[in-house]
C-alpha positions as CSV (number, residue, x, y, z in Angstrom):
1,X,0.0,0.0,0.0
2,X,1.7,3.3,-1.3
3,X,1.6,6.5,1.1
4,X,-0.9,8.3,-0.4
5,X,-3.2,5.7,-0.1
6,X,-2.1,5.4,4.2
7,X,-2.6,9.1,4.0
8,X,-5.9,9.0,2.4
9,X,-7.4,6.5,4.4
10,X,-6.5,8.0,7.8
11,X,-7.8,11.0,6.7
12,X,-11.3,9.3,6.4
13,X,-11.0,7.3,9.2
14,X,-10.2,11.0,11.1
15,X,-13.3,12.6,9.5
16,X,-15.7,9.6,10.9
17,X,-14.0,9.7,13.9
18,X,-14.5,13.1,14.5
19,X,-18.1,12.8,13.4
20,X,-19.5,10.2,15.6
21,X,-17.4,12.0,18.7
22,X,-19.7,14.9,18.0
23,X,-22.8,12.7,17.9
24,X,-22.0,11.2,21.2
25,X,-20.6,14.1,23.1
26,X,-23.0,16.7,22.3
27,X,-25.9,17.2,24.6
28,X,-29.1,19.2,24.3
29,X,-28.8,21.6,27.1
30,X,-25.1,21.8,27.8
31,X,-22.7,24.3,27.2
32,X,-20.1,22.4,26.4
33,X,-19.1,18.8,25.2
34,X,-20.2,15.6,27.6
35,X,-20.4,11.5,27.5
36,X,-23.9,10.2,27.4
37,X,-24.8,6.7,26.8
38,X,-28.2,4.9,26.6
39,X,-29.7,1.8,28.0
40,X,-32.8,0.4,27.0
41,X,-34.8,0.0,30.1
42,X,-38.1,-2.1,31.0
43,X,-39.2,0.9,33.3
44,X,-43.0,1.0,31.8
45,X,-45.5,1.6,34.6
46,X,-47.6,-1.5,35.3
47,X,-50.7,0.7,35.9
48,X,-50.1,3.3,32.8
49,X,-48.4,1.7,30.0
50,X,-47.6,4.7,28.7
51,X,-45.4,6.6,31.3
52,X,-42.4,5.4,33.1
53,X,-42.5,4.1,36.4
54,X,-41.2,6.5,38.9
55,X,-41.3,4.2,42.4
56,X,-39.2,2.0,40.7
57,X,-37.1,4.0,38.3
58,X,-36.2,6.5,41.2
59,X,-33.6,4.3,43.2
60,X,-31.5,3.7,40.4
61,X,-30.9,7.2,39.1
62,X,-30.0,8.2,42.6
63,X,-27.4,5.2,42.9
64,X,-26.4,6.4,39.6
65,X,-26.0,9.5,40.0
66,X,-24.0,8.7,43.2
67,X,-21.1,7.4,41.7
68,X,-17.9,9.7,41.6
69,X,-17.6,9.7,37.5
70,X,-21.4,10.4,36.8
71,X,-22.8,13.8,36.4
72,X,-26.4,13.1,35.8
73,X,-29.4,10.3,35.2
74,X,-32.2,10.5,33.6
75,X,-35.5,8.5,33.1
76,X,-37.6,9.1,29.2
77,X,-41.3,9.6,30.2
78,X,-42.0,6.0,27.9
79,X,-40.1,4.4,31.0
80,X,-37.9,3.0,28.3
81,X,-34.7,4.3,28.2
82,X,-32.2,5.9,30.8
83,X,-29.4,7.9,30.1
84,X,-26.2,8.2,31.9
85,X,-23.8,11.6,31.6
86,X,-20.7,11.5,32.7
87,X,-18.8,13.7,34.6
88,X,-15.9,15.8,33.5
89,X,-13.4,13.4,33.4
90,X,-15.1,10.8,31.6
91,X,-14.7,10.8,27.5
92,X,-14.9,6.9,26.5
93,X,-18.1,5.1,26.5
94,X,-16.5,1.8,27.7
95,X,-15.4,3.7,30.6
96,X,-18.4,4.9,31.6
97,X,-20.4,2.0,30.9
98,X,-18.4,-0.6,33.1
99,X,-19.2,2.2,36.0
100,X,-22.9,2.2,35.8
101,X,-23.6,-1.4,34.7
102,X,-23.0,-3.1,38.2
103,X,-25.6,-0.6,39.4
104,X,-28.2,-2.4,36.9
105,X,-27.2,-5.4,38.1
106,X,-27.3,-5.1,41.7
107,X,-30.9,-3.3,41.0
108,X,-32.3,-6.5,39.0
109,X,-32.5,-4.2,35.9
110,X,-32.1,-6.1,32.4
111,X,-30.3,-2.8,31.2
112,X,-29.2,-3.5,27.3
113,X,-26.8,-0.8,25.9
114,X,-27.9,1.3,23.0
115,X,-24.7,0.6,20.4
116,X,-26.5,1.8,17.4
117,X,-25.5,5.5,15.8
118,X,-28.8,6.3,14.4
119,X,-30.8,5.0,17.5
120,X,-28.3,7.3,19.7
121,X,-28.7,10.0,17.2
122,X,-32.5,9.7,17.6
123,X,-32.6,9.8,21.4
124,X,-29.9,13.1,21.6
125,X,-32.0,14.9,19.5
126,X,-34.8,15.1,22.1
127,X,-32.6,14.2,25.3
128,X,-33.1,16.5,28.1
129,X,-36.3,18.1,26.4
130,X,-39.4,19.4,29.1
131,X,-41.6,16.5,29.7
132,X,-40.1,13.6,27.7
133,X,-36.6,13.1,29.8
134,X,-37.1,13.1,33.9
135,X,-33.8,13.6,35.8
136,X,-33.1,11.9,39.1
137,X,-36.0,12.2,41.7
138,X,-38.0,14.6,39.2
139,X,-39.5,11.2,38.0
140,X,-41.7,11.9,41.2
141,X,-43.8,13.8,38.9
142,X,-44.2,10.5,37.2
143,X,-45.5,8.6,40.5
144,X,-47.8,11.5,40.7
145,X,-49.4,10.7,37.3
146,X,-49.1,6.9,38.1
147,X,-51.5,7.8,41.6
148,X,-54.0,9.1,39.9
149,X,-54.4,6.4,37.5
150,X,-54.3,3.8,39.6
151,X,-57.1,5.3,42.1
152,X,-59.0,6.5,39.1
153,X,-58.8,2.6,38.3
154,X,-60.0,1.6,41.0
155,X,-62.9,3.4,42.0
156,X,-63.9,3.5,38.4
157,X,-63.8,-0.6,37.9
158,X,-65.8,-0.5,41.3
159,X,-68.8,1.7,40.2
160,X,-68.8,0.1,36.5
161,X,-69.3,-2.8,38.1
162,X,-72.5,-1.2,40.1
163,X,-70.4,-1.8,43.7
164,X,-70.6,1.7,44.3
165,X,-72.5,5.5,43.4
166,X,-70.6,8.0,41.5
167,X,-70.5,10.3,44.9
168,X,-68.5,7.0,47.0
169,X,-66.3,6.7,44.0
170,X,-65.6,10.4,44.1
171,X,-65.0,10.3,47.7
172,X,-62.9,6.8,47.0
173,X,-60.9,8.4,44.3
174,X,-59.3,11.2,46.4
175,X,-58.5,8.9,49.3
176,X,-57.0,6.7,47.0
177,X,-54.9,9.4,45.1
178,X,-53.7,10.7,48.3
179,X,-52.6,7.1,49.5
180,X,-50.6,6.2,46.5
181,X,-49.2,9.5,46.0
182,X,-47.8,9.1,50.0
183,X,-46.5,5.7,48.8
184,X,-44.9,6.1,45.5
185,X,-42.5,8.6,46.4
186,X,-41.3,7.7,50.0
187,X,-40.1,4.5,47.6
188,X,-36.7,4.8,48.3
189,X,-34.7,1.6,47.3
190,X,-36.0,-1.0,44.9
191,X,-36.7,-4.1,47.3
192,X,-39.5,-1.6,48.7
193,X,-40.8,-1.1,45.4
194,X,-40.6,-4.5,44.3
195,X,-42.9,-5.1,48.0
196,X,-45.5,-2.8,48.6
197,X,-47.8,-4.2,46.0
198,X,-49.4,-6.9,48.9
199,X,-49.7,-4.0,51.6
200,X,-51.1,-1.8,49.5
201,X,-54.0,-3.8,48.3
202,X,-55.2,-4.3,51.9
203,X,-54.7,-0.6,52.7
204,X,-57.0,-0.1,49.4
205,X,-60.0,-2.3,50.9
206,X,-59.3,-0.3,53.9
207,X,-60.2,3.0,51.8
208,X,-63.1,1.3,50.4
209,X,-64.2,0.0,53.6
210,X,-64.2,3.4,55.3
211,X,-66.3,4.6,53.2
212,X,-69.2,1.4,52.1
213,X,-68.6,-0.6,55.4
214,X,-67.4,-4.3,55.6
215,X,-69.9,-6.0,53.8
216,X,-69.7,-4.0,50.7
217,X,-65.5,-3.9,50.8
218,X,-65.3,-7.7,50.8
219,X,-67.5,-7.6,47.4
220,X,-65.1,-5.5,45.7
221,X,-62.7,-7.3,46.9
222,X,-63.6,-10.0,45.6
223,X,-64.3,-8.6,41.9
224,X,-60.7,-7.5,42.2
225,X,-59.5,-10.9,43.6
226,X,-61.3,-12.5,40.5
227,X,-59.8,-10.2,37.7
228,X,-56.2,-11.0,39.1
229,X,-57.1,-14.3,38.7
230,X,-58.5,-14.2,35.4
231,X,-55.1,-12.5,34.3
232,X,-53.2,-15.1,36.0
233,X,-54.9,-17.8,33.6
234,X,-54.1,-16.1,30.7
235,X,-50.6,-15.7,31.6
């Protein structure tokens, strides 16, 4: 191979260097040039499929965003990815990554890493934008959202189902929003995410029971009990 061939070909290689260095470094937001990676993340909220979960998304990004080399962590609103920026002394991926990835693991999190140039290209253009990206413990906001569905849920299935009036499911609603909102952001580590489900269904009937009295509870209760198992069957 003659020089100007050597010559030629290091000067492409330069030019995509240099290129995909921009694509990665630059972030939405910043003033000036910073490492963020992606993982693909299954985050989704169990009650609204189309947000994030924000009880058990929040432990992570604080862990991550404890460690020396990371800057910040962030949550999309889909609950599918997270991205990781690293802090000023961080410019290789690989470096970064083999930081944050034991996090994942210790958390249970089947984190995959986003290698792909035109799905990292897709996810910059939009990272950091008002009310698709969530940083650290702002993902409350999503728990918020994720209260209000659930106890819209649940009063709703109740008085479809002729359990209840419209003015008890009112009245059932806002305990229930107020319950869950209490709940979903004193989460603070993942093993109390992964266990408040049990509790909180009996603190639910306990709502329900306030309000309709014993007799009434234990028949929504047992819709509820019935749907779960229905679900189960078809799992």
């Amino acid at each position: 191979m003659n020089r100007r061939m050597v010559l030629a070909i290091a000067a492409v290689l330069l030019i995509v260097f240099a290129g995909i260095t921009a694509k990665v470094l630059h972030v939405r937001g910043s003033g000036q040039n910073e490492l963020v990676i992606f993982y693909k993340v299954p985050m989704v909220c169990g009650e609204a499929s189309d947000i994030g979960c924000g009880s058990r998304s929040k432990p992570v990004l604080i862990e991550l965003k404890s460690l020396d080399k990371v800057k910040e962590a962030w949550l999309n609103r889909a609950g599918t990815m997270i991205a990781v920026v690293g802090g000023p002394s961080i410019r290789d991926g690989a470096e970064l990554s083999a930081i944050v990835e034991p996090v994942f693991r210790k958390n249970d999190v089947p984190a995959k890493y986003v290698e792909l140039r035109g799905q990292r290209d897709i996810l910059l253009a939009e990272f950091r934008s008002e009310g698709k990206w969530y940083e650290g413990t702002d993902v409350d906001k999503l728990s918020m959202e994720e209260a209000g569905r659930i106890a819209e849920r649940v009063a709703g299935d109740a008085a479809k189902a002729g359990l209840i009036n419209d003015k008890e499911a009112a009245a059932i609603k806002s305990d229930a929003e107020s319950y869950f909102k209490k709940e979903l952001l004193n989460i603070r580590t993942c093993s109390e995410s992964d266990s408040t489900g049990a509790r909180c269904q009996g603190d639910v009937y306990n709502i329900f029971r306030e309000h309709i009295g014993k007799e009434r509870a234990d028949k929504v209760r047992q819709m509820y009990e019935a749907g779960q198992s229905a679900e189960t069957d078809k799992d």
